[in-house]
C-alpha positions as CSV (number, residue, x, y, z in Angstrom):
1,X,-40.2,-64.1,-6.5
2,X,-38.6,-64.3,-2.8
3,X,-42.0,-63.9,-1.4
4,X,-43.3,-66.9,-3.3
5,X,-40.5,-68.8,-2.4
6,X,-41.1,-68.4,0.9
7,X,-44.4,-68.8,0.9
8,X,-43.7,-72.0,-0.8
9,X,-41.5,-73.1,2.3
10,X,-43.8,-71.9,4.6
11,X,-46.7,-73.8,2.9
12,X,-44.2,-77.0,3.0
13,X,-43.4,-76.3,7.0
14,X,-47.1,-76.3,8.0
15,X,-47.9,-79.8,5.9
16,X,-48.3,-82.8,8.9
17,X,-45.5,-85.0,8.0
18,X,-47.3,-88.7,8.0
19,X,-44.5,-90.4,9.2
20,X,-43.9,-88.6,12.1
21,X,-48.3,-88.8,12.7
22,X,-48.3,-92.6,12.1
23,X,-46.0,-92.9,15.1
24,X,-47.5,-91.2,17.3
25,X,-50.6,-93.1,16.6
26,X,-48.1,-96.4,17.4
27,X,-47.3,-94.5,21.0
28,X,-50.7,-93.9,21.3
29,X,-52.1,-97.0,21.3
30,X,-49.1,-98.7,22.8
31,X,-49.9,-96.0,26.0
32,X,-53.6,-97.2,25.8
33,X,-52.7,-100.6,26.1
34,X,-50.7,-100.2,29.1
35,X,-52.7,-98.1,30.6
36,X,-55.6,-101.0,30.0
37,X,-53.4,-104.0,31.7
38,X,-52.5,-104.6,35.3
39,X,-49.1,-103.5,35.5
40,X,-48.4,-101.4,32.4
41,X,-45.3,-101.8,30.2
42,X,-44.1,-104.5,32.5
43,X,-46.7,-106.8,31.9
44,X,-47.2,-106.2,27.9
45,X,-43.5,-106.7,27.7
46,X,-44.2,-110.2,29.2
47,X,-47.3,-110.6,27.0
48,X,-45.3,-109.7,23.8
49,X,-42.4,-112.2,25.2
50,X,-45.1,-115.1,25.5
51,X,-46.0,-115.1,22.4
52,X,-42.9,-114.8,20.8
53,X,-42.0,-118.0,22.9
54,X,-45.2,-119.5,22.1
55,X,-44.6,-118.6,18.2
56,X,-40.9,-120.1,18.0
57,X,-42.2,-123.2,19.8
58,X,-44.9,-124.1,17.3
59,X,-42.8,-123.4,14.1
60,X,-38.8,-123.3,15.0
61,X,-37.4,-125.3,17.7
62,X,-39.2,-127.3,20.7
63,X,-37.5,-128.6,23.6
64,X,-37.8,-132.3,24.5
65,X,-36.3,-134.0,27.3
66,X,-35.2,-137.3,27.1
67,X,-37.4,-139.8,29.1
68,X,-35.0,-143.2,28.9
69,X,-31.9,-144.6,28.0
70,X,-32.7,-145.8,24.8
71,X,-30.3,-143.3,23.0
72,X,-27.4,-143.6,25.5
73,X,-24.3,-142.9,25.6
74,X,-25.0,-139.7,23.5
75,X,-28.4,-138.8,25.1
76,X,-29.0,-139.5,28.9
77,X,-31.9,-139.2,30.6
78,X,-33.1,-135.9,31.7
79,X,-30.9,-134.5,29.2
80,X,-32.5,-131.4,27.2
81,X,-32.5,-131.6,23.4
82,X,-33.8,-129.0,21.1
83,X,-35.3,-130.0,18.1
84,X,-35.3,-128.0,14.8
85,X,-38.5,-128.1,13.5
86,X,-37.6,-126.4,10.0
87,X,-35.1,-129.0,9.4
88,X,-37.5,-130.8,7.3
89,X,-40.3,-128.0,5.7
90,X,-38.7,-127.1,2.8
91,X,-38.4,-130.0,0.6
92,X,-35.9,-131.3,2.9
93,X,-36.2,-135.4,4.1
94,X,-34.6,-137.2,6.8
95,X,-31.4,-138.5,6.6
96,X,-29.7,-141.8,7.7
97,X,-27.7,-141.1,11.1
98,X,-30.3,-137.9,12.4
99,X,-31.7,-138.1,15.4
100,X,-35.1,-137.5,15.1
101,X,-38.4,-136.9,17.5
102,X,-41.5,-138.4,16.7
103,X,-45.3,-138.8,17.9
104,X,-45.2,-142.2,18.0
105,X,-49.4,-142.9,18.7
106,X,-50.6,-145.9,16.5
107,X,-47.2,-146.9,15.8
108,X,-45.1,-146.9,19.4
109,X,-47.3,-145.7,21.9
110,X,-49.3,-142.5,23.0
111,X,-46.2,-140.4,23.1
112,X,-43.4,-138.9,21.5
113,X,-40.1,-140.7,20.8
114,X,-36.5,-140.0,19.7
115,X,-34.3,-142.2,17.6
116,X,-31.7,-142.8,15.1
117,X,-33.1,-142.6,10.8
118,X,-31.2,-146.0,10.0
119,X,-33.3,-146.1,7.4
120,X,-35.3,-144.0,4.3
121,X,-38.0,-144.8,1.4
122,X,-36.3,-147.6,-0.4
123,X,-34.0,-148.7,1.4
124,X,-33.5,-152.3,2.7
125,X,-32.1,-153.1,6.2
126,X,-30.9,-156.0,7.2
127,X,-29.4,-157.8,10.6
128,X,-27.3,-158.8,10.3
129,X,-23.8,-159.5,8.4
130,X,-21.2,-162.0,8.9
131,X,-19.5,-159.6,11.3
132,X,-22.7,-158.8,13.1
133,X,-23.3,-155.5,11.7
134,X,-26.7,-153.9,10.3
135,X,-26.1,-153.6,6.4
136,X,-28.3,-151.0,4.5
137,X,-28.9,-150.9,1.1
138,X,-25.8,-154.2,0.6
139,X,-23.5,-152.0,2.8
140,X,-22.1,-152.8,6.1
141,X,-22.7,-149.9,8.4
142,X,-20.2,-149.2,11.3
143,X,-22.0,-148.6,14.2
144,X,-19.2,-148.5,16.7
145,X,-19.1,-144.5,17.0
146,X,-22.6,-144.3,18.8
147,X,-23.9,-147.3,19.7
148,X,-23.9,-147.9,23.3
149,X,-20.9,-149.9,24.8
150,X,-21.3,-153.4,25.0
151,X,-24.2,-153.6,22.6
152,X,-24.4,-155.6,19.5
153,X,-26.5,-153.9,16.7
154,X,-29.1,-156.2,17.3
155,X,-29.9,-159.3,19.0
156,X,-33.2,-159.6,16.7
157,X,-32.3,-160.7,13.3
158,X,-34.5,-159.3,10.3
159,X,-34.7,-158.0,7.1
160,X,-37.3,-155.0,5.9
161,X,-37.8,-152.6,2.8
162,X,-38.6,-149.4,4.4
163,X,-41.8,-148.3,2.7
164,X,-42.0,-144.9,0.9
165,X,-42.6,-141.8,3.1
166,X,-41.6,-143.9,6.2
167,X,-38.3,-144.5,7.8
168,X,-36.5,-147.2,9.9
169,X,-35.7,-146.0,13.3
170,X,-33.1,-147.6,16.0
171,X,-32.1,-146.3,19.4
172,X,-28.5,-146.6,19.8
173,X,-28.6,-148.3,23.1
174,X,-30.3,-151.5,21.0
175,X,-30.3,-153.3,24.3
176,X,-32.8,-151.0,26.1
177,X,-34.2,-149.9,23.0
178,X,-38.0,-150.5,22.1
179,X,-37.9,-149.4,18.3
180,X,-38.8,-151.2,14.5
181,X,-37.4,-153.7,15.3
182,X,-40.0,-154.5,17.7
183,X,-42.6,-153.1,16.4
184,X,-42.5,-155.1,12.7
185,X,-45.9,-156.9,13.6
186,X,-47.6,-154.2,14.5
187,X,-49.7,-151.4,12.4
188,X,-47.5,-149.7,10.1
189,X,-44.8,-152.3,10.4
190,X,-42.6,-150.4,12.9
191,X,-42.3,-147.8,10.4
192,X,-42.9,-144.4,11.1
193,X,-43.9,-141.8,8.7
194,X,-42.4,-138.7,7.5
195,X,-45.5,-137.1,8.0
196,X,-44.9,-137.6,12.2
197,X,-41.5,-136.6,12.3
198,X,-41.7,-133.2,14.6
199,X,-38.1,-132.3,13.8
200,X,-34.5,-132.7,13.8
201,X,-32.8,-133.2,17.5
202,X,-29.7,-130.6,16.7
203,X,-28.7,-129.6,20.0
204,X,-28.2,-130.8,23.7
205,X,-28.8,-127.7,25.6
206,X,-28.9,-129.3,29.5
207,X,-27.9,-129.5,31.6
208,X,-25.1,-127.1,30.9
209,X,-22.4,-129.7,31.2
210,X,-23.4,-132.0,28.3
211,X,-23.6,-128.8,25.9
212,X,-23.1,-130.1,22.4
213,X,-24.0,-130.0,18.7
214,X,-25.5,-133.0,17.9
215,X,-23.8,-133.7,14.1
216,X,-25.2,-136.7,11.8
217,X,-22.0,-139.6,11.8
218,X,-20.2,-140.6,9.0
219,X,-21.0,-144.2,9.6
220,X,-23.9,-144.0,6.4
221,X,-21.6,-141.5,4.1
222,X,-21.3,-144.9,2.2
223,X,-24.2,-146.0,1.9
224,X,-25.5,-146.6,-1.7
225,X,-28.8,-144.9,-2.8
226,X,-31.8,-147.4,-2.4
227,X,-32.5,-147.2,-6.3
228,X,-28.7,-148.3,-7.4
229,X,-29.1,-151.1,-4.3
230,X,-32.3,-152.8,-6.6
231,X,-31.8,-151.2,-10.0
């Protein structure tokens, strides 16, 4: 009996153990790879770090850098925002008061923009109240916690149902600020549609001074729901 057990054993010692083959067939290949590129490890490590970069650009976050003063004081130019791309891929919309990036071709121009959601699907915007302020929806919105110093909500006076699917978009510098406003005669109506939306601006990430989170305002918290403003 103690010779069969250890015959047993011994059989079990002498078995490959496929773990331990399957990674050694990794460090294999790995070591012909390097051995293949121009400069070994060093340079698959930058190939594997490429991609990776590569890979969270086209599906996480992107940076964009802001090209005009259309979303001053918050966002100067040649400031660094990085947008969230997953902010909206799950069932999730835009909201009123995020600062979104779009591709604006056929609507603003050949490029992409960033500006405020004033409006959703639904909603109605108007300029502008007896106190000079953008109503949404019935409601008086209050402005004065991000729009640019000095500026009035709008010197352009007008009154829209933002389409389903689309949204209403303001820079919050209204006075430099090429938005729906002006673009209500042209294709699309100045609306721009979900569909374009590249993401969520969440974070200013340069230059280092101007290091912030960028948070939605509670100016729109009030706001009634589009189907309670025309039920």
């Amino acid at each position: 009996m103690e010779t069969e057990a250890q015959q047993t054993e011994r059989d079990r010692s002498s078995r490959p153990d496929p773990v331990a083959a399957e990674e050694r067939s990794r460090f294999a290949l790995v070591a012909k790879v390097t051995d293949w590129l121009p400069g070994g490890r060093i340079t698959l490590t930058l190939l594997v770090c490429l991609v990776f970069l590569l890979l969270l650009n086209a599906f996480v976050v992107q940076p964009f850098q802001i090209p005009s003063g259309s979303m001053e004081d918050g966002l100067r130019i040649g400031d660094r925002v990085l947008v969230n791309k997953l902010a909206y891929r799950f069932g999730a919309q835009p909201r009123r008061g995020d600062v979104v990036v779009f591709d604006g071709t056929g609507y603003f121009g050949n490029a992409d923009y960033i500006k405020r959601v004033v409006g959703v699907g639904g909603d109605r915007v108007v300029c502008c109240d007896k106190e000079g302020r953008i109503e949404v929806n019935g409601r008086s919105v209050d402005e004065s916690s991000f729009l640019y110093p000095g500026d009035t909500p709008s010197s352009v006076p007008f009154s829209v149902v933002v389409p389903d699917g689309t949204l209403f978009v303001l820079g919050d510098h209204r006075s430099v600020s090429s938005d729906s406003r002006d673009h209500l005669g042209s294709p699309g109506g100045g609306m721009i549609p979900l569909s374009d939306v590249i993401g969520r601006a969440d974070w200013i990430v340069w230059p280092s001074a101007h290091l912030t989170r960028l948070h939605r305002p509670s100016a729109y918290a009030r706001v009634p729901a589009a189907d309670g403003a025309h039920g």
